[in-house]
TORROLO-173244 format. One record per residue (C-alpha): residue number from 0; residue in one letter; y negated, x negated, z. Coordinates in nm, 4 decimals. Each point is the difference from the previous one (the first is absolute). Last residue first. Example, Ala and Ser with C-alpha at 12.3 -4.5 7.8 and 13.67 -1.06 7.14 Angstrom:
BEGIN
<1,'S',<0.1060,-1.3670,0.7140>>
<0,'A',<0.3440,0.1370,0.0660>>
% end
This chain:
BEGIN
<176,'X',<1.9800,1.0115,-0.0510>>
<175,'X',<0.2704,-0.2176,0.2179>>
<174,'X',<-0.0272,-0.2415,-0.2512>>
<173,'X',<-0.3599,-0.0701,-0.0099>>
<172,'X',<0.0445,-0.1499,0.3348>>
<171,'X',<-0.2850,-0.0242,0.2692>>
<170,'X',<-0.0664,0.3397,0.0433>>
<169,'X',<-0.3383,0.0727,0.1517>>
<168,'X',<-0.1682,0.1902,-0.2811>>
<167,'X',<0.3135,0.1771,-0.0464>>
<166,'X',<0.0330,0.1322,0.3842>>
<165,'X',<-0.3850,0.1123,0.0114>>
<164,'X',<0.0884,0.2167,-0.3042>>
<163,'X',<0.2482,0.1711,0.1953>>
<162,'X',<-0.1562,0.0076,0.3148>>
<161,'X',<-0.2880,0.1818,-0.1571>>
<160,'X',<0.2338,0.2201,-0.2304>>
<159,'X',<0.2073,0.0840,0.3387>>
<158,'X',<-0.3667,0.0637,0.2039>>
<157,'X',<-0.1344,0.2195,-0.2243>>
<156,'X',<0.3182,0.1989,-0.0375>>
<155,'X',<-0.0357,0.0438,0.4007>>
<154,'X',<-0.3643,0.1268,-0.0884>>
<153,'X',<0.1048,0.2724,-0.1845>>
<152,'X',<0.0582,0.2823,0.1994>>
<151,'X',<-0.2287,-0.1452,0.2501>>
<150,'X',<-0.3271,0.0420,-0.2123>>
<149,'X',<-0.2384,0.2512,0.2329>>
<148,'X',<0.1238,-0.0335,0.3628>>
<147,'X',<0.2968,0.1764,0.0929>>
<146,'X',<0.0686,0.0124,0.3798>>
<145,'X',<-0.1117,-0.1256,0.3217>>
<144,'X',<-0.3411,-0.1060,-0.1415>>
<143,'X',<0.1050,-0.3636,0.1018>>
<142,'X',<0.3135,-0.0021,-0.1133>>
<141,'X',<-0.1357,0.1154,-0.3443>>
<140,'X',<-0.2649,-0.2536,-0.0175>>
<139,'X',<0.2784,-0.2508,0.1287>>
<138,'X',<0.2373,0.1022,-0.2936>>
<137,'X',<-0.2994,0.0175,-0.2929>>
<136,'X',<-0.0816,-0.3457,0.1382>>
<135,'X',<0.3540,-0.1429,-0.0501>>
<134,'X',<0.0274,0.1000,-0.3648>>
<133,'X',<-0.3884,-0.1049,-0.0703>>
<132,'X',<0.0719,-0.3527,0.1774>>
<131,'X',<0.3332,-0.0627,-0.3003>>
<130,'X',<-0.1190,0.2172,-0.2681>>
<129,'X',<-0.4055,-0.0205,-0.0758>>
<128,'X',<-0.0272,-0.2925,0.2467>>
<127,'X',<0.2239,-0.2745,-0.0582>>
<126,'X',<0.2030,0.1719,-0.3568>>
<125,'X',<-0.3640,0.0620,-0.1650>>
<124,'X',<-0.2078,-0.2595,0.1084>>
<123,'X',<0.2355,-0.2332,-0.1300>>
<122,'X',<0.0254,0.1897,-0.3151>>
<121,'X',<-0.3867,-0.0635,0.0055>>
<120,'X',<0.0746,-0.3836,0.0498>>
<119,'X',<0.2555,0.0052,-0.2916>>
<118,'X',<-0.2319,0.1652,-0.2276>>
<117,'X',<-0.2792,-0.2433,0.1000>>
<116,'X',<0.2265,-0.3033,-0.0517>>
<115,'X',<0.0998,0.0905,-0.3661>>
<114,'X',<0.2448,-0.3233,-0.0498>>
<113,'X',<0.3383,0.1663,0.1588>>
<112,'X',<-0.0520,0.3423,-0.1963>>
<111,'X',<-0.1391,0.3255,0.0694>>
<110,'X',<-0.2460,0.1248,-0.3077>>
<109,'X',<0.1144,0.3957,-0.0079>>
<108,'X',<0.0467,0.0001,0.4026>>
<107,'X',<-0.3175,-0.1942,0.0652>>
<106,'X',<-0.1590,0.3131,-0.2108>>
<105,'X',<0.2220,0.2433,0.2144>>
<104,'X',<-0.1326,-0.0999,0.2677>>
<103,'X',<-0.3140,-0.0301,-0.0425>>
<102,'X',<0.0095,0.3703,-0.1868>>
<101,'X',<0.1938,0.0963,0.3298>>
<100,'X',<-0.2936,-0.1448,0.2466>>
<99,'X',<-0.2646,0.2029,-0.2026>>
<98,'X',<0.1709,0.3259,0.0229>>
<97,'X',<0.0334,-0.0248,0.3637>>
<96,'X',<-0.3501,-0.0409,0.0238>>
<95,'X',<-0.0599,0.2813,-0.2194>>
<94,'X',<0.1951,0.2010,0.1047>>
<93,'X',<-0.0919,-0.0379,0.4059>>
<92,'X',<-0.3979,-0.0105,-0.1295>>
<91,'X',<0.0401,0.3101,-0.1865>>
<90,'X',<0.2138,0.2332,0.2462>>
<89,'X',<-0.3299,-0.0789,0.2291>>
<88,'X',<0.0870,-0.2561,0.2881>>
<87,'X',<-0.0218,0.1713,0.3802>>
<86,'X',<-0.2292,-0.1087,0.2314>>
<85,'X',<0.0659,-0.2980,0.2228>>
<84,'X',<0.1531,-0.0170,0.3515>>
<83,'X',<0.2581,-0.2524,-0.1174>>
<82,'X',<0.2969,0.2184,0.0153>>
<81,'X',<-0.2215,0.2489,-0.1868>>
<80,'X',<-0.0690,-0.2411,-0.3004>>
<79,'X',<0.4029,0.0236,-0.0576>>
<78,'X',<0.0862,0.3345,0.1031>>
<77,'X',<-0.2819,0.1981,-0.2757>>
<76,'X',<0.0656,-0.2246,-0.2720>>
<75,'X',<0.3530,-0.0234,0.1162>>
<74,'X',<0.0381,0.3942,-0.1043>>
<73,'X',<0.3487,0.1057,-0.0499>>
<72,'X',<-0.0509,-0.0403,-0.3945>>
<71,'X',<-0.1635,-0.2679,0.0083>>
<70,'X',<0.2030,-0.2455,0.2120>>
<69,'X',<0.2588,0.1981,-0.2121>>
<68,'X',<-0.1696,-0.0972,-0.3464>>
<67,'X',<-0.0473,-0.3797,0.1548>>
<66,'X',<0.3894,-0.0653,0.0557>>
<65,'X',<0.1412,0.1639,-0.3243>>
<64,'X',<-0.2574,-0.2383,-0.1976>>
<63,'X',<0.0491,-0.2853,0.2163>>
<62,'X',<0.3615,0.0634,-0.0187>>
<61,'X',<-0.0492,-0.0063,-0.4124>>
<60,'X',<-0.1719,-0.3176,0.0414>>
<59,'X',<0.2968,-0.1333,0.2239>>
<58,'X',<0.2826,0.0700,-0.2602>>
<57,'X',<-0.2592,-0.2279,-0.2479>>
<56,'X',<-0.0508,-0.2187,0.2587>>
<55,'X',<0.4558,-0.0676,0.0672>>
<54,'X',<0.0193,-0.0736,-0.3658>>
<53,'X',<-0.2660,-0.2507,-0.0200>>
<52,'X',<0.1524,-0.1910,0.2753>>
<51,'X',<0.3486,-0.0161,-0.1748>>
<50,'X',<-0.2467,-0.2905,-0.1862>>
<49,'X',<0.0123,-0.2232,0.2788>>
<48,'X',<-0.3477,-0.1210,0.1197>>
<47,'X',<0.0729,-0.2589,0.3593>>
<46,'X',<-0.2009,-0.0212,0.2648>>
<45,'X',<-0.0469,-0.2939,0.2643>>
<44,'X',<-0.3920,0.0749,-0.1015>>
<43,'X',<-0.2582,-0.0399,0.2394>>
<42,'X',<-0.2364,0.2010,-0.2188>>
<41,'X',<0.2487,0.2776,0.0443>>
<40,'X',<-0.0247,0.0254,0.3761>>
<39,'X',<-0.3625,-0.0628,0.0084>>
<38,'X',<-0.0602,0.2678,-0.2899>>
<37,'X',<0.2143,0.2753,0.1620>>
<36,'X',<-0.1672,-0.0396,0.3213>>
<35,'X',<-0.3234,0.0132,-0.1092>>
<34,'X',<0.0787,0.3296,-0.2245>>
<33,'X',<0.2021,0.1249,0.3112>>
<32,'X',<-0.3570,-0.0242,0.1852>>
<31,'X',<-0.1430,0.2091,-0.2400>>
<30,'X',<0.2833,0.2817,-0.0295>>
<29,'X',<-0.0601,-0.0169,0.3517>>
<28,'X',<-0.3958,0.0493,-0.0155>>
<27,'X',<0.0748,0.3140,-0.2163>>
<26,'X',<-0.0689,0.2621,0.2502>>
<25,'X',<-0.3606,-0.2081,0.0305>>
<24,'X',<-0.1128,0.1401,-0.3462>>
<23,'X',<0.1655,0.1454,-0.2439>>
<22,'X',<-0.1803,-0.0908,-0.2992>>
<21,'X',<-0.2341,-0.2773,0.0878>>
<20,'X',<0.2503,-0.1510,0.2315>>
<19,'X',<0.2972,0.0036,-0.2422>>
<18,'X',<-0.2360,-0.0959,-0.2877>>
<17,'X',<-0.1313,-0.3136,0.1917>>
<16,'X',<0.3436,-0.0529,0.1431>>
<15,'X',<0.1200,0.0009,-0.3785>>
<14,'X',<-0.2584,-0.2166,-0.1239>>
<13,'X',<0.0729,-0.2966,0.2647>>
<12,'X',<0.3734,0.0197,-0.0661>>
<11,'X',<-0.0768,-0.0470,-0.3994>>
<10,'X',<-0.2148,-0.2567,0.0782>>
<9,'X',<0.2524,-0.1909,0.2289>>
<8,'X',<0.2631,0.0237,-0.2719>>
<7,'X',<-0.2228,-0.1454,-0.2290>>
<6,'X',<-0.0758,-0.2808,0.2294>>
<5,'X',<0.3734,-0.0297,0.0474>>
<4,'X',<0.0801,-0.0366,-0.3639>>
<3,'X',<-0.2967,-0.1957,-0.1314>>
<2,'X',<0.0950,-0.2798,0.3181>>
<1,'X',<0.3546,0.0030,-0.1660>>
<0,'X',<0.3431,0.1452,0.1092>>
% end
């Protein structure tokens, strides 16, 4: 990985807690602090691109997609800024947003390979927060409301893809692919 590589990948994580902050405000401070997260993790490297990889995003795109319309349909926009003391998003800003991440990812999806940093960084991003921490967050929002909270049904699939993709970028042998 390259200087031009990580400071793109730092750019792209700056931009997308400016548009997470601008557009949801402070209910989105997690998804911001995942985005640091994500890019110190993966700028440290000790990962590995194997092309079974690509397979695995495009199953977890179309969780995202499954994933988002029940957050919307059982009302996170109202749950999710509530549990923070904030006013609820509009229908808009929750599609939108949402809408936004899943053309990202689906654009790294469409140009994933082992020399496109910024498409493997934003897969990154992808399996560590938007699967693997959104899985076990959706479980502890849940536990902590006593009962459903607004994405649950979905959220363990989250978490598999997440692990899943997680698991390739850290295999060591091609072979076992």
């Amino acid at each position: 990985m390259t200087f031009n590589d990580r400071a793109t990948a730092g750019v792209f994580a700056l931009a997308a807690i400016l548009f997470q902050a601008f557009w949801l405000g402070l209910p989105a401070i997690m998804l911001s602090i995942g985005m640091v997260i994500t890019y110190a993790v993966w700028a440290a490297g000790g990962w590995t691109y194997h092309p079974k990889i690509r397979a695995v995003y495009g199953i977890g795109c179309l969780v995202f997609l499954v994933h988002f319309a029940e957050e919307y349909l059982t009302g996170l926009h109202y749950a999710g800024p509530a549990f923070f003391g904030r006013e609820p998003w509009t229908g808009f800003q929750f599609l939108f947003f949402n809408g936004v991440w899943f053309c990202v990812f689906a654009l790294s999806w469409l140009f994933l390979r082992a020399d496109r940093a910024i498409a493997l960084f934003i897969l990154f991003f992808f399996a560590l927060i938007g699967g693997a921490v959104n899985g076990v967050i959706h479980v502890g929002l849940a536990l902590n409301a006593s009962g459903y909270f607004p994405g649950l049904g979905t959220a363990p699939f989250c978490l598999v893809v997440g692990i899943w993709i997680l698991r390739e970028f850290y295999m060591r042998d091609a072979a076992c692919v």
